[in-house]
C-alpha positions, 0 to 999 in steps of 0.5 A, spaced: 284 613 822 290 619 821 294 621 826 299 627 825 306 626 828 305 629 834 299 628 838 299 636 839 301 638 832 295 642 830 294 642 822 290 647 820 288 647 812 285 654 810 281 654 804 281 660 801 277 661 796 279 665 788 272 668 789 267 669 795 263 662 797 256 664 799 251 659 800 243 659 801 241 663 794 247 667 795 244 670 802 250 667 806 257 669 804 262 663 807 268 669 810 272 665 813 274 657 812 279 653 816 279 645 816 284 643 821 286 636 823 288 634 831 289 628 833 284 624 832 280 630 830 277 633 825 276 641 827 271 644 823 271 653 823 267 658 819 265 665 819 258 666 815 256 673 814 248 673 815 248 680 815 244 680 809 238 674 810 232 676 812 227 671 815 221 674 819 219 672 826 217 666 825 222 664 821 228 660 821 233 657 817 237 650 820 245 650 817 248 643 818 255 642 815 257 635 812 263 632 810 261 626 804 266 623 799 265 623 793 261 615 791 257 618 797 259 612 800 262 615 807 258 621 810 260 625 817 255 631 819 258 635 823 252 639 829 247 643 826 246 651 828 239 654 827 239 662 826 231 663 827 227 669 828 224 673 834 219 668 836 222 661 834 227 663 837 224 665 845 219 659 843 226 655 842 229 656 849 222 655 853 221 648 849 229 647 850 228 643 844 235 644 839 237 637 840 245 640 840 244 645 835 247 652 837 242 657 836 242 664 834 237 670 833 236 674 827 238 681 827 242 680 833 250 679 830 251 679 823 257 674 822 256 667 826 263 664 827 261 656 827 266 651 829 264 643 829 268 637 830 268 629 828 272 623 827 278 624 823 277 618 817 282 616 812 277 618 806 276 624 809 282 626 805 279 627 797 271 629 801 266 635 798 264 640 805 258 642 803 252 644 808 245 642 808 240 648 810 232 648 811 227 654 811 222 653 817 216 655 820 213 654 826 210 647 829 216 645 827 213 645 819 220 645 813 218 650 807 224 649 803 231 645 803 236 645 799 245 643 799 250 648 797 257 645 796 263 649 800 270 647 798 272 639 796 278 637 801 285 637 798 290 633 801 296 632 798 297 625 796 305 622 793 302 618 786 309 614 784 312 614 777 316 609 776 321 608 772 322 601 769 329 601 766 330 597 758 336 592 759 342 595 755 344 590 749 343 582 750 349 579 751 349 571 749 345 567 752 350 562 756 347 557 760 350 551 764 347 544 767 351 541 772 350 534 774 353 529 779 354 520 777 356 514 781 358 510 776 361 504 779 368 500 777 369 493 780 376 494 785 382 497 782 378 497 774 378 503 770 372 500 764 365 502 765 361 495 764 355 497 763 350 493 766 355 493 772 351 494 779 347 501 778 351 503 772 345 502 767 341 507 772 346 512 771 348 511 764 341 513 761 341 519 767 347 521 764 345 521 756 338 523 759 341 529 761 344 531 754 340 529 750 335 534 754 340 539 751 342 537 745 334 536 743 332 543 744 332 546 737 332 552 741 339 550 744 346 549 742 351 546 746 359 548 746 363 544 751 362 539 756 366 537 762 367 531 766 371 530 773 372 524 777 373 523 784 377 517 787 375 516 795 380 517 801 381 510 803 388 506 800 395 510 797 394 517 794 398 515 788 393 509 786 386 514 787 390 519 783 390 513 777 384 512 779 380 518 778 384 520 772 382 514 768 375 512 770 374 520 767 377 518 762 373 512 761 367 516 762 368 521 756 371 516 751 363 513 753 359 519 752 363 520 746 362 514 742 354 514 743 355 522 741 361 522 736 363 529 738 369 531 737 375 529 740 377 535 744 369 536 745 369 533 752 374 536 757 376 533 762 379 533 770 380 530 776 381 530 783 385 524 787 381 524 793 375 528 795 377 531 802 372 536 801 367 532 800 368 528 806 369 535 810 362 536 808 359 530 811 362 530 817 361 537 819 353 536 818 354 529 822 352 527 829 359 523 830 361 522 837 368 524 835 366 530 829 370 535 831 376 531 833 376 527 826 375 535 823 381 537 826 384 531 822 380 533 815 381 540 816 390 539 818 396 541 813 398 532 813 398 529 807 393 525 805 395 518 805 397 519 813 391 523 814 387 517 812 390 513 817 390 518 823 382 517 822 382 510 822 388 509 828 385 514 833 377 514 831 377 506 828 369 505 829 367 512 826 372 511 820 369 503 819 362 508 818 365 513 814 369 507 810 362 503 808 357 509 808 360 515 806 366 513 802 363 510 796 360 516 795 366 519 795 367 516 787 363 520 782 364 523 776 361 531 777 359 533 769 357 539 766 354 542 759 355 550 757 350 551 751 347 557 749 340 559 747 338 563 740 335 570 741 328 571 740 326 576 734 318 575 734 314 577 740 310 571 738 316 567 739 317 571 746 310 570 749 310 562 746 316 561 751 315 566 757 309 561 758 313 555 757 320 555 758 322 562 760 329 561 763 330 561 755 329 569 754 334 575 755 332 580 759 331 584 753 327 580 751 322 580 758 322 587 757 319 588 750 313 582 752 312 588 758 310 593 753 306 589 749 302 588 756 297 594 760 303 597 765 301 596 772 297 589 770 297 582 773 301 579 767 305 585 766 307 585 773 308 577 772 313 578 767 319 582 771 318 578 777 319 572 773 325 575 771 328 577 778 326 569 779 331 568 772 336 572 774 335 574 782 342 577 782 342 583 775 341 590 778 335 591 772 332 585 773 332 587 782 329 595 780 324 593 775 321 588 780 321 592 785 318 597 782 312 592 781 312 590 788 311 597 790 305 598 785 302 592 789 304 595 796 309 590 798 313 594 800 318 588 803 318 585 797 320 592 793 327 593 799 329 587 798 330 587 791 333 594 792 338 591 795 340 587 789 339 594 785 346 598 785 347 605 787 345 607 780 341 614 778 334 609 777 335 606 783 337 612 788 330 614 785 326 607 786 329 607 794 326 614 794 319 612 792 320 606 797 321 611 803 316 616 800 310 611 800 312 609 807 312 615 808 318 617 811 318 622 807 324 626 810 328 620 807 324 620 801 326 628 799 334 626 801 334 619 795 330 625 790 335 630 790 340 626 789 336 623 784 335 629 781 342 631 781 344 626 777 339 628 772 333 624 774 327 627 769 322 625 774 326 627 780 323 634 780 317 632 781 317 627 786 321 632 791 315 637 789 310 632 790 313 630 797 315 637 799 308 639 799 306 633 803 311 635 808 308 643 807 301 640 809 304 636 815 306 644 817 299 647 816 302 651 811 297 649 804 292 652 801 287 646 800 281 649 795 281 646 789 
């Protein structure tokens, strides 16, 4: 049901019609129409000029306003007035039998200054006034019914025009796989055997995952990077040894199966992984966590770090060593690749359905305008693109956008909020506020919008200007 902003604001629409509004055949002119808003309330107020009907005294006429919308699925009839002749009128008061209609005499008054009310409801917005009328005789018997339309209701609406922004050039599409293994080494070994423990697992993960790249016809890969980790226990000089020539070992591995060029695969390493280490502790219930943190987190050196560990917390660091520290070893490896553009828009939609973290957003922007604007598919399209690249401005405007079709308006502002401060974006969060209605709000994002030259700004600040203008009681709302 609308309510106004205050209870006690009124808001009175007068219909003022280009020409006269006369009803009955013409024999009732409509001087005078105000539709007001109260409250809960739909306020109801006409003068009729029934100066120049003519009924004889026993005739009458029965005049019911009604409010229906236009599938005529919602309907509201406001109280009936009679305006009867001479003897229907007197016969009228000794039955006491108007049922609630006021009653009036011919010939005694020549305007009747009608006023009715009702619930306010949301589909009155957009309904036809119109009147039923009936000629009556005596023993309650109807000559003749008609219904004349008044005036359809107007109220302002704020109808969006989103803007959907183009991307602007595809750059490359480079992308990057990154992956963690735990090849193990027997003690104080740098070769890699094969079947040694898990290596046959995290040998076929580790090619897995490149042939994965190398395979898609789509994909080209351009550098692959490896580097290794020794755990803290033992001399920080010998882990240095370790990390380095294990990583060594691991890319002179991958190279032989693949034979890339030799300064294809670049290589680092890293002594100890403290930070891994810190990591795990932190998220840990030991007895002594932040104890062993201040240790972790001290300017120390490594080796005398360790064993500060081990002498002051020996039963935490004996766990530390044997469930924490192995997996501190490993080889953290990563595949850059790029991916081809897409010319044919067959070729576009074939991977949207199969593979869309392959497109550009260009290329997410033209499968949108093969589709129906504001269809489910359509609107699927750029929210799949946000989900591909969650923090580009375009990418989080045009998502908004269909959010806001849809009416999640909670989606929409927090795509907003990864949207930049640009032109298009001004004029996006001023459609938030404005279907929000707050439209105080929305009118500051629209002229600033249209000070940077928004071509639909103008429109959108009428629009909501009007809105508020209705709020006020100051529009004409004739159609």
């Amino acid at each position: 049901m609308r309510k106004t902003l205050l209870t006690a604001l009124l808001l009175c629409l007068t219909l003022l019609p280009a020409v006269a509004v006369e009803i009955v055949n013409g024999q009732i002119p409509v001087t005078r129409l105000d539709v007001a808003r109260n409250g809960d309330r739909m306020l109801l107020d006409m003068d009729l000029d029934v100066s120049a009907l003519k009924l004889g005294r026993d005739r009458q006429i029965t005049i019911t306003p009604v409010l229906q919308n236009a599938d005529s699925t919602e309907c509201v009839v406001f109280p009936a007035f009679i305006l009867a002749g001479h003897n229907l009128y007197f016969k009228h008061l000794r039955d006491e039998d108007l049922a609630g209609a006021a009653l009036y005499r011919e010939g005694r008054q020549q305007t009747i200054q009608y006023h009715g009310q009702a619930d306010d409801a949301a589909w009155m917005d957009d309904a036809l006034l119109k009147v039923n009328y009936a000629f009556g005789g005596c023993c309650s018997k109807v000559l003749a019914r008609g219904v004349d339309p008044i005036a359809p209701m107007k109220t302002p609406r704020f109808k969006p025009v989103f803007n959907y922004i183009s991307p602007v050039g595809d750059s490359v599409k480079t992308r990057e796989l990154k992956k963690r293994s735990y090849i193990d080494f027997p003690l104080d070994k740098i070769e890699i055997y094969p079947d040694y423990r898990r290596n046959p697992i995290e040998l076929v993960a580790i090619t897995n995952t490149i042939d994965s790249v190398r395979d898609d016809k789509d994909v080209t890969i351009t550098a692959i990077s490896i580097k290794g980790f020794a755990s803290p226990e033992g001399r920080y000089s010998h882990n240095t040894w370790l990390a380095q020539n294990r990583t060594l070992a691991l890319k002179n591995y991958v190279n032989r199966l693949y034979n890339f060029a030799p300064d294809f695969i670049a290589t680092d390493y890293e002594s100890e992984d403290w930070e891994g280490l810190r990591e795990y502790v932190v998220k840990s219930s030991l007895a002594h966590r932040d104890g062993i943190l201040a240790i972790i987190d001290s300017d120390m050196e490594p080796d005398p770090k360790n064993e500060r560990i081990k002498r002051e917390y020996p039963e935490e660091y004996a766990f530390l060593l044997a469930t924490v520290y192995p997996g501190l070893r490993h080889s953290d490896y990563k595949i850059d690749y790029t991916i081809r553009s897409f010319t044919s828009l067959e070729d576009i939609l074939r991977v949207l359905h199969s593979e869309p973290q392959k497109l550009s957003l260009s290329e997410f922007y033209r499968a949108a305008q093969s589709m129906t604007p504001g269809s489910t598919e359509y609107n699927e399209v750029f929210e799949t693109a946000v989900r591909m690249y969650p923090n580009d401005p375009v990418a989080n405007l045009n998502a908004a956008n269909t959010a806001m079709g849809r009416s999640d308006y909670a989606a929409a502002e927090r795509y907003l909020s990864k949207a930049g401060d640009d032109a298009s974006a001004i004029y996006a969060r001023g459609i938030l506020e404005a279907l929000r209605e707050n439209y105080e709000e929305a009118l500051g994002y629209f002229e600033q919008a249209a000070r940077l030259k928004v071509a639909d700004a103008p429109a959108a600040i009428a629009s909501v200007r009007e809105i508020l203008d209705y709020r006020n009681g100051a529009v004409q709302t004739l159609k």
